[in-house]
BALOBA-1460 file (C-alpha; in Angstrom, 3 decimals):
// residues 187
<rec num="1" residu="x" x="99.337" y="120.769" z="118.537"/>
<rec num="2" residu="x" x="99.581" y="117.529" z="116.280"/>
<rec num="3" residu="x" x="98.128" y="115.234" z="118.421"/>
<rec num="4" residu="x" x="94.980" y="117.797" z="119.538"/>
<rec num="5" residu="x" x="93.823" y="117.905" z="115.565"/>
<rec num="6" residu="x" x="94.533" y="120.949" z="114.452"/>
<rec num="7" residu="x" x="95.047" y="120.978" z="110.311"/>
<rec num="8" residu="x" x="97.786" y="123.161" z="109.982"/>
<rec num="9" residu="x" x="100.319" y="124.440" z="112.128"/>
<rec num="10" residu="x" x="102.940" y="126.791" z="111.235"/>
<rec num="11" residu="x" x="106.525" y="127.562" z="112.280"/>
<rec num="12" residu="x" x="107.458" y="131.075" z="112.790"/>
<rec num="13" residu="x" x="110.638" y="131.988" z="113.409"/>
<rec num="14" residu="x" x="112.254" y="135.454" z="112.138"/>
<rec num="15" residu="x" x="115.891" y="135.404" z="114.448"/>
<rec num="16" residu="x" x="117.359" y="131.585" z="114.001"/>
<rec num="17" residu="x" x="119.750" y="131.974" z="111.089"/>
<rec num="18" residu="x" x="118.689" y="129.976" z="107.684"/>
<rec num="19" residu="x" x="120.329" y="126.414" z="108.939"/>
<rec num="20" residu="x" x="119.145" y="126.635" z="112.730"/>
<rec num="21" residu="x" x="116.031" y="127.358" z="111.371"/>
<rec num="22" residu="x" x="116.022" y="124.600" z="108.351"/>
<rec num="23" residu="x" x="117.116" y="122.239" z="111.273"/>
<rec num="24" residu="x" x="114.378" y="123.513" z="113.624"/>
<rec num="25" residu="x" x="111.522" y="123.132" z="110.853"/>
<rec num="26" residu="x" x="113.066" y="119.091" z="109.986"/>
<rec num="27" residu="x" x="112.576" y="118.356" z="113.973"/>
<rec num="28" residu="x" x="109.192" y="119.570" z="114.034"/>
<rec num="29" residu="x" x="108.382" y="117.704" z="110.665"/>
<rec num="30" residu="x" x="109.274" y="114.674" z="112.595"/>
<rec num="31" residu="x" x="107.603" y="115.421" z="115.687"/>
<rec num="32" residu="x" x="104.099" y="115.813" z="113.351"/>
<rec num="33" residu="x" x="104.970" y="112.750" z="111.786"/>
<rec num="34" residu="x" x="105.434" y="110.568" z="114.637"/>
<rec num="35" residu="x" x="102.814" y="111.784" z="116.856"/>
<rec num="36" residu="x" x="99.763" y="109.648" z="117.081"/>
<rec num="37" residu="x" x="98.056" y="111.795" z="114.692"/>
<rec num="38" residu="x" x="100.194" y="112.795" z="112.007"/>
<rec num="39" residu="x" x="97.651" y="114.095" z="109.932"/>
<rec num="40" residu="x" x="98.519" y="118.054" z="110.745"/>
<rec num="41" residu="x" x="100.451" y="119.464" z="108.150"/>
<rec num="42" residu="x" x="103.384" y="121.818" z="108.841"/>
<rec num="43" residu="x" x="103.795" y="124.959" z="107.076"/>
<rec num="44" residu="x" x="106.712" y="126.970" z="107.431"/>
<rec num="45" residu="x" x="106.555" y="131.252" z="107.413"/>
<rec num="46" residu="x" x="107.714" y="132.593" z="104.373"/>
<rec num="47" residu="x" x="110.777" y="130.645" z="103.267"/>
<rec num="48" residu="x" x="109.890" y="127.823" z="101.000"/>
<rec num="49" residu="x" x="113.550" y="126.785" z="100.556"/>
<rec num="50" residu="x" x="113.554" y="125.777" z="104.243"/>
<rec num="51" residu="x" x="110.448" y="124.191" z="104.118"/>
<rec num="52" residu="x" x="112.015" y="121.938" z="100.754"/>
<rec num="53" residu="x" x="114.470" y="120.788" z="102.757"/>
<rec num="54" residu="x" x="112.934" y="120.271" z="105.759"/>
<rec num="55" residu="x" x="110.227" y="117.899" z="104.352"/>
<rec num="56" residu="x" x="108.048" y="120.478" z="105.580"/>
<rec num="57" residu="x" x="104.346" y="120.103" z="103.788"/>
<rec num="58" residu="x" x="104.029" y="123.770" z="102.696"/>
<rec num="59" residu="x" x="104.813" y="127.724" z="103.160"/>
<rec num="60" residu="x" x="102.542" y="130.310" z="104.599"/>
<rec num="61" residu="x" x="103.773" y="133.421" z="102.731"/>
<rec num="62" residu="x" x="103.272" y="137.020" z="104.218"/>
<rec num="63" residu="x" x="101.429" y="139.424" z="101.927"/>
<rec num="64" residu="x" x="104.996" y="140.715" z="100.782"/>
<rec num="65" residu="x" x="106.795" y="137.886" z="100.136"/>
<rec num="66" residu="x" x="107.096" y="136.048" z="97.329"/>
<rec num="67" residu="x" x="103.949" y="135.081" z="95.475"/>
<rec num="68" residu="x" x="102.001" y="132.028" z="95.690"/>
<rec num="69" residu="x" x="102.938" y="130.884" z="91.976"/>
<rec num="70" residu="x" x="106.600" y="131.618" z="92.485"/>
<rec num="71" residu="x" x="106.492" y="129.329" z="96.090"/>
<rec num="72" residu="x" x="104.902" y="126.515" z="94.084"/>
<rec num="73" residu="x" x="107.370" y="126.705" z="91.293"/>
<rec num="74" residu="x" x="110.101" y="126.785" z="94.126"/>
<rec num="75" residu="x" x="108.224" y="123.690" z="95.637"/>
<rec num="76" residu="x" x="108.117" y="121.574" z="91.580"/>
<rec num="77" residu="x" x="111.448" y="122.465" z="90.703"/>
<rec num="78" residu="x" x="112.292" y="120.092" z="94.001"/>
<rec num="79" residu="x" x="109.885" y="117.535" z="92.398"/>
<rec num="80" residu="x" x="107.094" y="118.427" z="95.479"/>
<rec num="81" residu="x" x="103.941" y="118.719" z="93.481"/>
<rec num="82" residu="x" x="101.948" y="118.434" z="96.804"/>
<rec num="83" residu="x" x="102.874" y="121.528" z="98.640"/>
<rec num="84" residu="x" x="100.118" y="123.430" z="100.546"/>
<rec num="85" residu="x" x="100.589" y="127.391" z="99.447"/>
<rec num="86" residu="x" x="98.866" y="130.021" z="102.129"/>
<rec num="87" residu="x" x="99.128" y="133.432" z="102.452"/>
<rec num="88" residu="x" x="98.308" y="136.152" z="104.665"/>
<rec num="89" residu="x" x="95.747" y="138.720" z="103.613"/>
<rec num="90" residu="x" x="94.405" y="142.209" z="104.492"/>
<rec num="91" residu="x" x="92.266" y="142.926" z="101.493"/>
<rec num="92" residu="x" x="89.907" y="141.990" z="99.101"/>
<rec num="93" residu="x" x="92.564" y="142.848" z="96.376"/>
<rec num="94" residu="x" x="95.313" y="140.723" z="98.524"/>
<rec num="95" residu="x" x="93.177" y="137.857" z="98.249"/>
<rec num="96" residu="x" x="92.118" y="137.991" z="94.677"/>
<rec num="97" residu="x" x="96.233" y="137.963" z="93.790"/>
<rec num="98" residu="x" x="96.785" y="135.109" z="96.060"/>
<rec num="99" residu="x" x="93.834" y="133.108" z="94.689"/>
<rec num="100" residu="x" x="94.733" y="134.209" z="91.364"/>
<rec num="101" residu="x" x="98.044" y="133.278" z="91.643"/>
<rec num="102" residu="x" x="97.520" y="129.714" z="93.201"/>
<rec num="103" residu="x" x="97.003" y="129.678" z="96.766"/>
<rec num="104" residu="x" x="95.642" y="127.169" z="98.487"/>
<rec num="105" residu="x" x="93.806" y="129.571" z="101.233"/>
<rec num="106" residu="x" x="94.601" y="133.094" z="102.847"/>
<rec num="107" residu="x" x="94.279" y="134.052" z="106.117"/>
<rec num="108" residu="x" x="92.434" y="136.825" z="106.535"/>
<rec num="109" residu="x" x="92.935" y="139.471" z="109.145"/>
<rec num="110" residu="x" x="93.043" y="140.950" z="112.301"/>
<rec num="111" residu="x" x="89.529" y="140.290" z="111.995"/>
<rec num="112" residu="x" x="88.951" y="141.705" z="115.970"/>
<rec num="113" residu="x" x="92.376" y="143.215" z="116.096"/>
<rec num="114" residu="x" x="94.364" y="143.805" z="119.179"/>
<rec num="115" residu="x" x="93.441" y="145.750" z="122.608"/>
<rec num="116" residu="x" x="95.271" y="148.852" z="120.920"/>
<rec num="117" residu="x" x="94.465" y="147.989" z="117.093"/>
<rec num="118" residu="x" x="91.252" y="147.970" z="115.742"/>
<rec num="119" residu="x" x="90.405" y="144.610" z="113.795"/>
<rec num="120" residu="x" x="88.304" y="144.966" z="110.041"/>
<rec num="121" residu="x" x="85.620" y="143.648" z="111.534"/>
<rec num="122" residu="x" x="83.168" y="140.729" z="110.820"/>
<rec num="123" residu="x" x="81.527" y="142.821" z="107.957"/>
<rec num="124" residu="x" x="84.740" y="143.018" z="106.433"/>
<rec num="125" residu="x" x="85.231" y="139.827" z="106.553"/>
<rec num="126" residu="x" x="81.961" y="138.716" z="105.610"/>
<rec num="127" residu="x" x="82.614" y="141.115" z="102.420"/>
<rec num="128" residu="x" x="86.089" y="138.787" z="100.910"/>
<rec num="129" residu="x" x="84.372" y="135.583" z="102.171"/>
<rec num="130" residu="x" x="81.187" y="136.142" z="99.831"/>
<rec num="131" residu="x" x="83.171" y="138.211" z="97.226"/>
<rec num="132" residu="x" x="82.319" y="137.565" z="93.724"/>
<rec num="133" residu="x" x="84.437" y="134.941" z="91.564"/>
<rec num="134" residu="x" x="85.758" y="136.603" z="88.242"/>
<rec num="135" residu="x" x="87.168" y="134.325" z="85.724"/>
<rec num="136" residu="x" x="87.091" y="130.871" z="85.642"/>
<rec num="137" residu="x" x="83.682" y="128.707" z="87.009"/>
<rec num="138" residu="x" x="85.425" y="126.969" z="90.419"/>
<rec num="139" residu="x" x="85.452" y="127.261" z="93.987"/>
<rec num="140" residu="x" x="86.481" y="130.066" z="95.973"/>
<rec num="141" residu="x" x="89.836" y="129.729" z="97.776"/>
<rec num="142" residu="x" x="88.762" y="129.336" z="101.645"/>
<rec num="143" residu="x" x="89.283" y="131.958" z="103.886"/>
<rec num="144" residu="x" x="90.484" y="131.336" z="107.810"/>
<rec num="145" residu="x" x="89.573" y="134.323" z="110.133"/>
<rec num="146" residu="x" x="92.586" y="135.604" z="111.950"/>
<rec num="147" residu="x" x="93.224" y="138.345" z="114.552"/>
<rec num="148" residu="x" x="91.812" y="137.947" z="118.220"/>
<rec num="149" residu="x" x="89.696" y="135.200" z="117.287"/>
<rec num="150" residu="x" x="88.342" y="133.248" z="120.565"/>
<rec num="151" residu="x" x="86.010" y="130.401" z="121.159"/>
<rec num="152" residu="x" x="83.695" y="133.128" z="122.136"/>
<rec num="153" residu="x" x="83.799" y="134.576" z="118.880"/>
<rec num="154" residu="x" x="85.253" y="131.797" z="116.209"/>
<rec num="155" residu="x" x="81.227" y="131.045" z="115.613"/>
<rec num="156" residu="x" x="80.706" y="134.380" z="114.385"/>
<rec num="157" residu="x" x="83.721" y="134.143" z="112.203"/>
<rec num="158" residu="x" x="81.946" y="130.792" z="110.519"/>
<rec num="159" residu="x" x="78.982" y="132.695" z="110.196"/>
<rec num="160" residu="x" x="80.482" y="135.517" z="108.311"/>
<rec num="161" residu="x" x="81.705" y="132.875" z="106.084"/>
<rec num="162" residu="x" x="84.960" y="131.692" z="106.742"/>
<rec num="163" residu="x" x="86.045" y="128.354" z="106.482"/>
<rec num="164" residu="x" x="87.719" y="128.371" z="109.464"/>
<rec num="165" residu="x" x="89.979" y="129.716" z="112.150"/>
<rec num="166" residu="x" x="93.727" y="130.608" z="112.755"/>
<rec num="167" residu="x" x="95.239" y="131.751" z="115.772"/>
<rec num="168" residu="x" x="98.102" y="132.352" z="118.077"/>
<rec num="169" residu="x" x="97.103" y="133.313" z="121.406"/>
<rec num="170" residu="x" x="93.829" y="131.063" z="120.912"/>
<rec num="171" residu="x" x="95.949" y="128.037" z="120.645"/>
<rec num="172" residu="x" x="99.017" y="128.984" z="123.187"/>
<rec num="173" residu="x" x="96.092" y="128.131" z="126.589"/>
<rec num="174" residu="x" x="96.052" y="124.648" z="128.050"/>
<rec num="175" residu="x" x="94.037" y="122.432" z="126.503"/>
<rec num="176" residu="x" x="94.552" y="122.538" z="122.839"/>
<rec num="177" residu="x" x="92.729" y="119.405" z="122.148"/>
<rec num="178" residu="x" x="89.840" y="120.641" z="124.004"/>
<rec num="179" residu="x" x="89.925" y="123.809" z="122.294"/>
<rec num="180" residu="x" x="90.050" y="122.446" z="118.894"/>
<rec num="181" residu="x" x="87.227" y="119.902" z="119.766"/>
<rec num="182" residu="x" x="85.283" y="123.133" z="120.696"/>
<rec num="183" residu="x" x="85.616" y="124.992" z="117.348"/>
<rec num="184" residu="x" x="85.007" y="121.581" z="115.830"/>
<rec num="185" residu="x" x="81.252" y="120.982" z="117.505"/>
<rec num="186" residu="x" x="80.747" y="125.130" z="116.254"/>
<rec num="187" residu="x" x="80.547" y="124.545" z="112.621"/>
């Protein structure tokens, strides 16, 4: 994945106990970082202790962990001042509490769901993508379209206004770097 450009990639792992998994997320940390692009940054699911330790470059937090302002405290208190915060989302209110509390982007989703769940939908996600700011005069946290997405349909996702894509299944095929280059030449 680090060497076919993708920006983030993220380590899931919910069965490796707490050191297995702090010494997984340190081996791929060093994989990234030797590769011959080490730009990718590596976020770890929902524990941002392991990802301290690891040298990992962030946490992607699940819409019931911890919130984003506690992760980055987490992340200063270890002197890190750099760390990338995401978080899942499922709703407009989801992402208003992430963004309000600090995130650096949500992933929004299913957007096309599963053969036997229904996704929201590209209206729905059209909907948080153009929602209105409230409070302070910046820029809206970006938004990445997740849930069945598919080089077939990652254009549409753009178009609804997401700033980009995240997958699973989309990036487990042969050819990663081609299929990154692809939903590169789409935007």
């Amino acid at each position: 994945m680090a060497e076919a450009g993708a920006d983030f990639i993220q380590l899931r792992e919910k069965d490796l106990p707490a050191r297995e998994f702090e010494s997984l997320a340190a081996e791929a940390v060093e994989v990234i970082r030797s590769s011959r692009n080490p730009s990718p940054r590596l976020l770890v699911n929902s524990r941002s202790d392991i990802a301290v330790a690891a040298g990992a470059d962030g946490v992607h937090l699940r819409s019931e962990d911890i919130a984003a302002s506690e992760a980055r405290a987490i992340f200063s208190k270890a002197g890190i001042s750099t760390a990338c915060i995401a978080v899942s989302c499922h709703t407009v209110e989801e992402i208003a509490l992430a963004e309000a509390n600090g995130a650096d982007f949500a992933v929004f989703g299913p957007v096309f769901g599963k053969t036997s769940q229904a996704g929201v939908g590209l209206e729905q996600l059209r909907s948080v993508c153009n929602r209105p700011v409230r409070g302070m005069p910046r820029m809206k946290m970006p938004i990445l379209a997740l849930g069945g997405v598919t080089l077939q349909n990652a254009a549409q996702c753009l178009a609804a206004g997401a700033s980009g894509v995240a997958g699973i299944r989309l990036f487990q095929q042969p050819a990663v770097q081609d299929i990154v280059h692809r939903l590169r030449t789409q935007t």
